[in-house]
C-alpha positions in Angstrom: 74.0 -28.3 177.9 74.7 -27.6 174.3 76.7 -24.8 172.6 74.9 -21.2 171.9 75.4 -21.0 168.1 76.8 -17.3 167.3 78.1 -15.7 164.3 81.0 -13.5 166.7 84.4 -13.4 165.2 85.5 -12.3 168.7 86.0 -8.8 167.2 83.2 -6.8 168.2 83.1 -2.9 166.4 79.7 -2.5 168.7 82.1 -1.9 172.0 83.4 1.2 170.3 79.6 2.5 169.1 79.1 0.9 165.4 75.6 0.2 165.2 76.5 -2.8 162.7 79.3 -5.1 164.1 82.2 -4.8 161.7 82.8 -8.7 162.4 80.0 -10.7 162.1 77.7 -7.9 160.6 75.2 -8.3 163.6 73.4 -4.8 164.8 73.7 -4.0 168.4 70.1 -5.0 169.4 70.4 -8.2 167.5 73.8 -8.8 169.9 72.3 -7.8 172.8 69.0 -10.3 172.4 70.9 -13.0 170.9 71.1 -15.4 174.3 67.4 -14.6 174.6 66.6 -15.7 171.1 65.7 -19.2 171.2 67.7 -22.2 168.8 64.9 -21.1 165.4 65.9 -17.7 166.1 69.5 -17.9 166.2 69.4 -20.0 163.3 67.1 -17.7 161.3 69.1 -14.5 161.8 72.4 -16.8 161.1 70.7 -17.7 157.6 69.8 -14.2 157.1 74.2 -13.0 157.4 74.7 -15.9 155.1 72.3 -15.0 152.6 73.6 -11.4 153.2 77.2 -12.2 152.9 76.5 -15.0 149.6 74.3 -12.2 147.7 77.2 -9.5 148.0 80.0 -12.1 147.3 78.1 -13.4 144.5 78.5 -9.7 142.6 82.8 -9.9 142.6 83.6 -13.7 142.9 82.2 -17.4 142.4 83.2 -20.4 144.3 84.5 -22.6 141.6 85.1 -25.6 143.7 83.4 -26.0 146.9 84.9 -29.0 148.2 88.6 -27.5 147.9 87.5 -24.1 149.6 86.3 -26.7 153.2 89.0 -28.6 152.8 91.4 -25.2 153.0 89.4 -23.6 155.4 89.6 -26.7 157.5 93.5 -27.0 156.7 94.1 -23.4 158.0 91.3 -23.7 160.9 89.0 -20.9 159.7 86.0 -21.9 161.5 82.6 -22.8 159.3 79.2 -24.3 159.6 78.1 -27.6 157.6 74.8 -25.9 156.5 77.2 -22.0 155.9 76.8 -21.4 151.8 80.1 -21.8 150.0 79.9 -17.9 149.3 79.6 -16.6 153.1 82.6 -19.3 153.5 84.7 -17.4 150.9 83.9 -14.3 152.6 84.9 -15.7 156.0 88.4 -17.0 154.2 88.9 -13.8 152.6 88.5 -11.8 156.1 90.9 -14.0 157.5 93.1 -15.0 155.2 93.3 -12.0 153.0 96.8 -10.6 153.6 98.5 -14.3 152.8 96.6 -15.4 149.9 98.4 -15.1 147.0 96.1 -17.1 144.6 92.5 -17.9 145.0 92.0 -20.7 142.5 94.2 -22.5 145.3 91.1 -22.1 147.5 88.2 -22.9 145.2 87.6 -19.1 144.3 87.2 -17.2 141.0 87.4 -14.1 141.0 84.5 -12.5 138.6 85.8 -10.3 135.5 85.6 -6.9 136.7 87.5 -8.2 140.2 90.0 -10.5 138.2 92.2 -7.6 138.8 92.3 -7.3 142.1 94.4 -8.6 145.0 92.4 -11.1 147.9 93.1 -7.7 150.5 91.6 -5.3 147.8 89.0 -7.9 146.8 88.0 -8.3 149.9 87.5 -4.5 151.3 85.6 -4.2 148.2 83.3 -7.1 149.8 83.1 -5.8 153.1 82.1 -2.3 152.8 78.9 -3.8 150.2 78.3 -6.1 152.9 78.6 -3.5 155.6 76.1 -1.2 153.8 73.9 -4.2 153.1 73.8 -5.1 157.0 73.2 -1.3 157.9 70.1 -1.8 156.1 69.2 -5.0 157.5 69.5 -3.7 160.6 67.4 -0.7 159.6 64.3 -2.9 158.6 64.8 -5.2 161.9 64.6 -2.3 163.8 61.2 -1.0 161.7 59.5 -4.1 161.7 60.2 -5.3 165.5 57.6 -3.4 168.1 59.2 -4.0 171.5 56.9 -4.2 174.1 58.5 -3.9 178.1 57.2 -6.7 180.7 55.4 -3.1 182.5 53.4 -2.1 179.7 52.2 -5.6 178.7 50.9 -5.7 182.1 49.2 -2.7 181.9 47.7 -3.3 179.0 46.1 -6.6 180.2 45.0 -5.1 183.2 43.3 -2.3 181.7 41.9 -5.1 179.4 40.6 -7.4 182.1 39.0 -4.3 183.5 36.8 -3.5 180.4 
């Protein structure tokens, strides 16, 4: 049996009633179907929070060397995908290791001009709350372009079409 890709941190905000997990950025609904979603699916949506966390990420920092920001994530065991954009990987350094970092060039990061500033935990709330308000949207449009339909009223509605 293989693994069940998942973007969980282990820290779920959902338990406590955010609609957007403050973790991994996932809406509830999107938690809640995720075992249902088949291996395309999963990966889609895990695309999607990439290109969501890179396109935030990409307006207060650069990754100025992407083979020394693995090799640190790997050296302090911050977990990351192969296929993960270097960006979403900074984000996923900065979340964790935001409170010990004292100097990002260390890890492969630049800090943009108007963020040159600011310290990794500063930096990275700054991130957050853009990508927060980014997901909230996402979330938004998921919900408004996904029709569910229940297992009862697809029934009825092919019985009342096999009567016609």
């Amino acid at each position: 049996m293989s693994r069940i890709l998942s973007p969980c941190v282990g820290v779920c905000s959902t338990t406590v009633g955010d609609s957007v997990c403050r973790g991994c950025q996932r809406h509830d609904h999107e938690i809640l179907a995720w075992f249902g979603y088949d291996s395309d699916q999963r990966a889609q949506r895990m695309l999607a929070l990439d290109e969501l966390r890179s396109q935030v990420a990409a307006r207060w920092l650069r990754v100025a060397d992407d083979a020394m920001l693995a090799e640190q994530l790997t050296r302090h065991r911050i977990r990351f995908r192969a296929d993960q954009s270097a960006l979403s990987r900074a984000v996923e350094l900065l979340r964790v290791g935001r409170t010990r970092i004292k100097d990002l060039s260390a890890y492969g990061i630049a800090p943009l001009a108007h963020a040159r500033e600011l310290e990794p935990e500063q930096l990275f709330a700054h991130i957050n709350d853009e990508i927060m308000v980014e997901a909230a949207k996402r979330a938004d449009n998921d919900m408004n372009s996904v029709v569910e339909v229940s297992p009862v009223s697809q029934q009825q509605t092919q019985a009342s079409e096999t009567k016609d």
